[in-house]
Each structure stands twice: as structure tokens, then as C-alpha cells.
N, C-alpha and C positions, 0 to 999 in steps of 0.2 A: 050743351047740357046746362039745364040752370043749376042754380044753387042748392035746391032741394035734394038736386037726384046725385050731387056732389058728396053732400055732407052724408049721404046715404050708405056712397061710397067707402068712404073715408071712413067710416065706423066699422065697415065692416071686415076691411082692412086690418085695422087694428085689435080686433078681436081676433084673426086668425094667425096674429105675433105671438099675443098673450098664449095663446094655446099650444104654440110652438116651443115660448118659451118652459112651459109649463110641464111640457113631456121632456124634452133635453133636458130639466133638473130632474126628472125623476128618473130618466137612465141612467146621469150621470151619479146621481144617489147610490141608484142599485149598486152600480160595477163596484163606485167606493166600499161599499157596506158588502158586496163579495171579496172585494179585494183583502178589505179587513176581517173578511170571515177566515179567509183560503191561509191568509198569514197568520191569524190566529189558531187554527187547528194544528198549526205545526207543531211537531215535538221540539225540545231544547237538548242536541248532545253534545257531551265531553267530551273530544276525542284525542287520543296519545298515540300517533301514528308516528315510527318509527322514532320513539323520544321528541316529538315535535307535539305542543300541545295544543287544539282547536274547539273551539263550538260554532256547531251547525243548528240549523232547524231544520229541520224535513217532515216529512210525510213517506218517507221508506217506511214501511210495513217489518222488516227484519234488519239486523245486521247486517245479513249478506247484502243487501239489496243499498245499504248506505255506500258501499265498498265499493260496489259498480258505480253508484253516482259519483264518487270520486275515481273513476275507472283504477281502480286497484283489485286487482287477480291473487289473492293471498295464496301459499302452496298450502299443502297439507303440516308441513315441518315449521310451516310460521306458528308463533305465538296469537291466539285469538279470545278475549274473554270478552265478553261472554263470547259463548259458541256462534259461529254465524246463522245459522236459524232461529237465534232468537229475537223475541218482535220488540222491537222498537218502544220505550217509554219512555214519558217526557223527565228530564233530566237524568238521565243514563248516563253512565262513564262507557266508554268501549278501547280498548287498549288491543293494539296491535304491534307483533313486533317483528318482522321479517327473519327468516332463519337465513345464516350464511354458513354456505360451503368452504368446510376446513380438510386441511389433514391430517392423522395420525398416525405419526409412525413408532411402533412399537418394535425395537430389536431389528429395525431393516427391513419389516413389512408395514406397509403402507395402505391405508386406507380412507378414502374421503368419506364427509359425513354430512348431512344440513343439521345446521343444532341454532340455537337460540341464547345459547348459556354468554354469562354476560364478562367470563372471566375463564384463563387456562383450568381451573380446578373444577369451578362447576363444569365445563365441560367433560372431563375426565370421570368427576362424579357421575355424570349424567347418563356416560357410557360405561361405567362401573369398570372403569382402567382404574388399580389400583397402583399407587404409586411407593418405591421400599423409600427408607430413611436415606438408604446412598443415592438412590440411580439419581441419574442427571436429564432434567426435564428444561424443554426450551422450546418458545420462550418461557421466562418463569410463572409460577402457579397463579402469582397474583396479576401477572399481566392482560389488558383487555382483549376477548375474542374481535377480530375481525375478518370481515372476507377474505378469502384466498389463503390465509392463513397458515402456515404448516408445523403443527405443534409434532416435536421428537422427541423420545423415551430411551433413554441408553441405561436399562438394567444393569445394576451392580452385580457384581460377584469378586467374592474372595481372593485371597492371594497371599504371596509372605512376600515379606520387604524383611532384607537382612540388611542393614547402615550399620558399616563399622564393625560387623562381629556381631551386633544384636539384634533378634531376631522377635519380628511381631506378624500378627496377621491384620491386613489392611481390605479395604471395600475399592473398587478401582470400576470404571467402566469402559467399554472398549477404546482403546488410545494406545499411542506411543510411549514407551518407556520414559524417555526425554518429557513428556506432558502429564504421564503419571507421576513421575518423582517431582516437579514443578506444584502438583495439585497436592503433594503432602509436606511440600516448602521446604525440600530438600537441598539443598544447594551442593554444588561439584568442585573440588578445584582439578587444576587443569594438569594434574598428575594423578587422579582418582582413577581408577578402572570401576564400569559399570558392566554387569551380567545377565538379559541380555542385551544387545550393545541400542543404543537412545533409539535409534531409527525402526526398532522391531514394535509389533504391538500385543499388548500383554493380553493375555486369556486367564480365564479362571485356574484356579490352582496353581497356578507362574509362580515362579524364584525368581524375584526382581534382587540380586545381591551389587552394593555400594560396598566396595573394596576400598577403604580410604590408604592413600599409599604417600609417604612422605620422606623425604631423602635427610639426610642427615651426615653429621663428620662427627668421625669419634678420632681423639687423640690419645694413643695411650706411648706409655715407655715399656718396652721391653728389653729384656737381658742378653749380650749378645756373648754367649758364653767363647769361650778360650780353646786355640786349638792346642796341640799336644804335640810337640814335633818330636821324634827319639833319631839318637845321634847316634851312629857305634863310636866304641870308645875301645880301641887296643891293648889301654892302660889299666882296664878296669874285668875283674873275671868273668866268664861268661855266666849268664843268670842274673848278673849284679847291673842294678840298675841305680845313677844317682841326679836326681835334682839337682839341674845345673840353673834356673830360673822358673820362678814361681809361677803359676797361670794368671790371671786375673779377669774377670768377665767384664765384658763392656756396656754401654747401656745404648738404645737405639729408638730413636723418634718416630711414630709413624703415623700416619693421618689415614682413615679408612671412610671410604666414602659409605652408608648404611644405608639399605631401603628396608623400611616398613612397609608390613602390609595390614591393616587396624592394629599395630601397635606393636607387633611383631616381627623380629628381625628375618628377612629371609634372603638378604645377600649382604656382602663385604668385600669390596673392592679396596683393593690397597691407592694410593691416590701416591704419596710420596712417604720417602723417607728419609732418615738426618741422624748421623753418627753424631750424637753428644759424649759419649764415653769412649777412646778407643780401648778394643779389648789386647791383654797382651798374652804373648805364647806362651806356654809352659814347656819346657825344653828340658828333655828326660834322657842324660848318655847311656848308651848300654854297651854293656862290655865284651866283648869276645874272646877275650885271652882266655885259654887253653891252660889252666894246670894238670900239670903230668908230673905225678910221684916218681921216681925208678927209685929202684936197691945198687947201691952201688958194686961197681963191677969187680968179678972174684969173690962176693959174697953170695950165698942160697938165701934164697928166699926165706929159711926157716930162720937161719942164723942172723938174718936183718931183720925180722922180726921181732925175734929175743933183743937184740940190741937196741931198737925203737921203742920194744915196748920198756926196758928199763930205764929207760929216760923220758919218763913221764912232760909234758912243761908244767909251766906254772902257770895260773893266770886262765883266761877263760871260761863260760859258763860251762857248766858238765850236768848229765844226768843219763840215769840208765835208759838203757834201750835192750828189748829183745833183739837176737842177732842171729843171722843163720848166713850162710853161706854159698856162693855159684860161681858158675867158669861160664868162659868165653865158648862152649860148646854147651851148651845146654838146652833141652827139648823148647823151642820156639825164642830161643836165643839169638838175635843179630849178628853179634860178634861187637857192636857197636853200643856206647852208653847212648842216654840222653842228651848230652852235650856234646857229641860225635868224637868219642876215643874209640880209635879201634884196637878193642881188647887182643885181638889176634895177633896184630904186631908190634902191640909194647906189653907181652906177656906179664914182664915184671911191677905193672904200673898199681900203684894200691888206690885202690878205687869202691868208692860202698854208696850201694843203692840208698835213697833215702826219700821218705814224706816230704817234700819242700814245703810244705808249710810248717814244719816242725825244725827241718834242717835243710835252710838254702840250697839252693845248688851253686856251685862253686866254691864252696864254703873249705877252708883247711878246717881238719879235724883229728883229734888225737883220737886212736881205740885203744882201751884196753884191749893189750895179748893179741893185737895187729899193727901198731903204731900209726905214723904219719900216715892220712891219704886225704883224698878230695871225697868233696859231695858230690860227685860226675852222673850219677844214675839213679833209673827210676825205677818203680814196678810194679804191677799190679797189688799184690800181696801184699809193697808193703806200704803203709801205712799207721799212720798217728807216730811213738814210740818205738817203732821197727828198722833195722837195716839189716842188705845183704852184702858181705864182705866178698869182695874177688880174690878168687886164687885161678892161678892158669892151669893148676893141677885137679883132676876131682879127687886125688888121694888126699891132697891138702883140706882141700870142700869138704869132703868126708869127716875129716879128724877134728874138722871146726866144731858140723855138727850145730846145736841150737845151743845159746848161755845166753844169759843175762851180763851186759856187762856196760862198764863205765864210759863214756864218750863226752868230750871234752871239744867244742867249736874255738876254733880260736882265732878267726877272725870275720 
């Protein structure tokens, strides 16, 4: 080849570089200048997924359609704004918030929910559970909603709470006695009775009664009074009583154990006791001698009379008495006094019923117009100022009759 048909070559060559080159810059132009078209038509969004904040650029047509490019399948109970059919503009905010499944128990019934609320209360609001002043709600109202969740509702209701005697009405929800009086900061000691007993659980309108119960010691001194011992006495008449030693009461220590119940005593145990005073006897002789008048012998009865009664004594209290007269046979007559003479077989013995409270029994005593005799006997009838004179005769009885007359004690 000579040189001519070379260099002919060679040019030509070189133009089919230039041309090569020439179209490769102008694809590669294009694609750039699509590239930068394809990136510049995109939208600019804001997006708050799940409290997680991002921006995208896209060419999604709607919101749903962003949701899928991020493969996220929103339920119907999530949070979505805008709406997911809505189209897509450049610098949009779009806020999504997944709803999570909780529970609510109300009173022991139970029911799950998908909700979105971002707290126990807005949830509650949300379901239009209204919640009282008492009832006890858990977890608490201000605590955050999360998954799985299981918020409980324990409805107040009423009750009386008696502490110590005083009595109020209180708000309680279902629990044990033990964890109700805890929740009203009650405190126990460990001799209290509780009504009913910690382990039950209280319902509406319950009597929750705190018996506050407290033991105590009383000391007191009491009186240990004197006994009275009576002695017979052969020396001394019968009826006639005399103090031979005076009584004196003793005193006596005693310790009682007391229980209260709110403040009130309702038992006393005796615990011990302690003679500090001894007491002493009073010793009373009493007498049984027997006086017995007779008329002395060979004399009537009429004729010892007369001769008694003129020989008044001396000395002694006297005052008038009504006087009437009876025999040892008379209608519901013994035959026997009070002082056991038997009239029957000491016919002669001068003897007159009297009021012992007016005139002793055993008492010597002068009558006028009877003489010497004893206080020996009693009687229905008589009474205050009154006596009946014996005679063994009713002719005597008879002739007595009823007077007024003078009587003289004389010892």
C-alpha cells in the first residue's frame, strides 16, 4: 500500500472515533438529564411512623401506596392522617400510629380492644368507661398505653366502718377486710377483735366493726365487814341479849383484772387478794334463864295478890298500859308462853303478855293490883301500850276484866 492510499486510511478512521465519540456523550447526557428529571419530580415527605421521624421522596400517587413502598399494612384501628387515599404533595407531613391490643376489665368482665390512645385515661375516655372518685383503676390513669396491656377497674361502693364505737360510712372496693382497713390506715393491736374476721371480703353495705379491746388492773380497798357470833348465856334472862365484844370491820386489798371493749367495761376477774385490816367478831351472849314467879305455898292466889300489890317497889321506869286478862285454856291458846313456860303446870306462876318492843321479854315487872311477874309472853292483840295478865282461873280472867293501870319494869 503506498503512502497515499495509507494516509486515506488513517483519516478515515479517525472520523468514525469522533462519531462514536460523539453519540456516547449524547446518551450519556440523556440518561443524566433523565436521571435528574426522574429525581426531580419526586415529592419531599415527612414522615412519623410509629413516633419514629423520616423523609422520603417518592412518586407514590397516594398515601396508601407510600405505605406499601415501605411494606407497611396499616389495620383499620391504627392512627392514619391524612387518610390513606390521599394523593401525595410535595412536602406533606403523614403520621401513622399503629393501634395496640389491650384489655379492659370492668367489675370481673373482660374485654380486648385495638385503640391508639397514648395513655390509661385517654384510653378509658376513648371507650367512654367512666371512671368514680373511689374505684381503683390499674395501672394508674396517667400511666403509658402499651401492647398486651391489661388495664382493671374495681368499682367502689359503700359500706360502714364502726373503729372504736364510731361509726362512718366509707367507699371500699372488692378486697379483704385485712386490706380494707389497711387502705383506710387503720392500724390493729394484737388484742383488738375485728367484725368480719381480716380474711373475708367485703361487699357493699358490710359492717366492717374494730372492737378496740384493752385489759387493764384496778386496785381497790374494800370493807371486810365483821361476823357476829351469839353465845348462850345461863346467867342472863331469856330474851336478854348482851355485848360481850364489839364487832369491827376489816379492810381487804384486791386487784381485778378489767377488759374493755371501746372503753367499756365488760368483765372483772378477780386476779388476787390481801388482808391489810383484820376484821374482828362481835360476840353477843344471850340468855336462857327461865324466870318463874310462884305464890308462895298456903297462900290463894287472890290473897298473894293483895299482898304484892301492897308492896309496891321503889325505883324503876313505870307508865300506864291498857290491861286485859287470859288463862292457860283459852280459844287457840298453847298452854305455853313465848319464852316456853308451861302455863298448865305452873298454874300459879304470874306471867303478862307484852309488846317487846315497849317491854322486853324477860323483864321483872311490878302491876298494879297483880303484883310481881315476868314479861314471859306474846300476843297478837297485844301491842304498843297493852298487856294480858294470866290467871289459871277464867273466874279470876273474868273479874280482871279491862283497866287502865300502872306497871313498873324493874330491871
Amino acid at each position: 500500500m503506498n503512502f497515499k492510499a495509507m494516509k486515506s486510511l488513517f483519516s478515515k478512521s479517525l472520523s468514525r472515533r469522533k462519531w462514536i465519540v460523539t453519540i456516547g456523550t449524547i446518551v450519556t447526557s440523556a440518561a443524566v438529564f433523565g436521571i435528574l428529571f426522574y429525581e426531580g419530580s419526586k415529592n419531599t415527605v415527612a414522615l412519623t411512623l410509629d413516633g419514629e421521624q423520616k423523609e422520603i421522596r417518592t412518586h407514590a400517587n397516594t398515601i396508601q401506596d407510600i405505605l406499601e413502598e415501605l411494606e407497611i399494612s396499616p389495620r383499620s384501628e391504627d392512627y392514619l392522617y391524612p387518610s390513606g387515599n390521599t394523593k401525595v404533595s410535595n412536602n406533606m407531613n403523614i403520621v401513622w400510629e399503629p393501634a395496640k391490643q389491650v384489655g379492659i376489665a370492668v367489675g370481673g368482665q373482660e374485654k380486648k380492644i385495638w385503640t391508639t390512645a397514648e395513655t390509661v385515661k385517654e384510653l378509658l375516655s376513648e371507650n367512654e368507661i367512666q371512671v368514680g372518685e373511689h374505684d381503683k383503676v390499674q395501672p394508674g390513669l396517667s400511666e403509658k398505653v402499651t401492647g398486651k396491656m391489661k388495664v382493671k377497674i374495681d368499682p367502689a361502693f359503700s359500706l360502714k366502718l364502726v373503729n372504736g364505737g364510731k361509726e362512718q360510712k366509707v367507699w371500699s372496693t372488692s378486697t379483704t377486710v385485712a386490706d380494707f382497713l389497711k387502705q383506710q390506715g387503720i392500724t390493729l393491736k394484737d388484742s383488738d377483735r375485728v367484725e368480719p374476721s381480716l380474711d373475708k371480703v367485703v361487699k357493699a353495705n358490710d359492717v366492717v366493726n374494730v372492737v378496740r379491746v384493752e385489759k387493764v388492773t384496778d386496785v381497790v380497798e374494800e370493807t371486810k365487814n365483821f361476823t357476829v357470833i351469839s353465845k348462850k348465856d345461863s346467867d342472863l334472862s331469856k330474851g336478854k341479849e348482851k355485848v360481850v365484844q364489839e364487832g369491827k370491820n376489816g379492810k381487804v386489798e384486791k386487784k381485778y383484772e378489767i377488759v374493755k371493749e371501746n372503753g367499756k367495761e365488760v368483765s372483772r376477774k378477780l386476779v388476787s387478794e390481801r388482808v391489810v385490816e383484820e376484821s374482828q367478831d362481835k360476840i353477843v351472849n344471850v340468855g336462857t334463864k327461865v324466870l318463874v314467879a310462884q305464890v308462895s305455898r298456903g297462900r290463894s292466889s287472890s290473897s298473894s295478890s293483895s299482898a304484892e300489890a301492897s308492896a309496891a317497889p321503889s325505883g324503876g321506869r313505870e307508865f300506864y298500859v291498857s290491861s286485859t286478862a287470859y288463862t292457860a285454856s283459852c280459844n287457840g291458846c298453847s298452854g305455853h308462853t313465848a319464852t316456853g313456860i308451861n302455863l298448865k303446870s305452873n298454874p300459879n306462876v304470874k306471867v303478862i303478855a307484852v309488846d317487846p318492843s315497849v317491854i322486853p321479854l324477860g323483864s321483872k315487872v311490878y302491876v298494879e293490883g297483880y303484883g310481881y311477874a315476868v314479861a314471859a309472853d306474846t300476843g297478837g292483840a297485844i301491842k304498843g301500850n297493852k298487856i294480858d295478865v294470866f290467871f289459871a282461873s277464867k273466874s279470876d280472867a273474868y273479874r280482871w276484866g279491862r283497866k287502865t293501870i300502872k306497871v313498873k319494869i324493874l330491871n
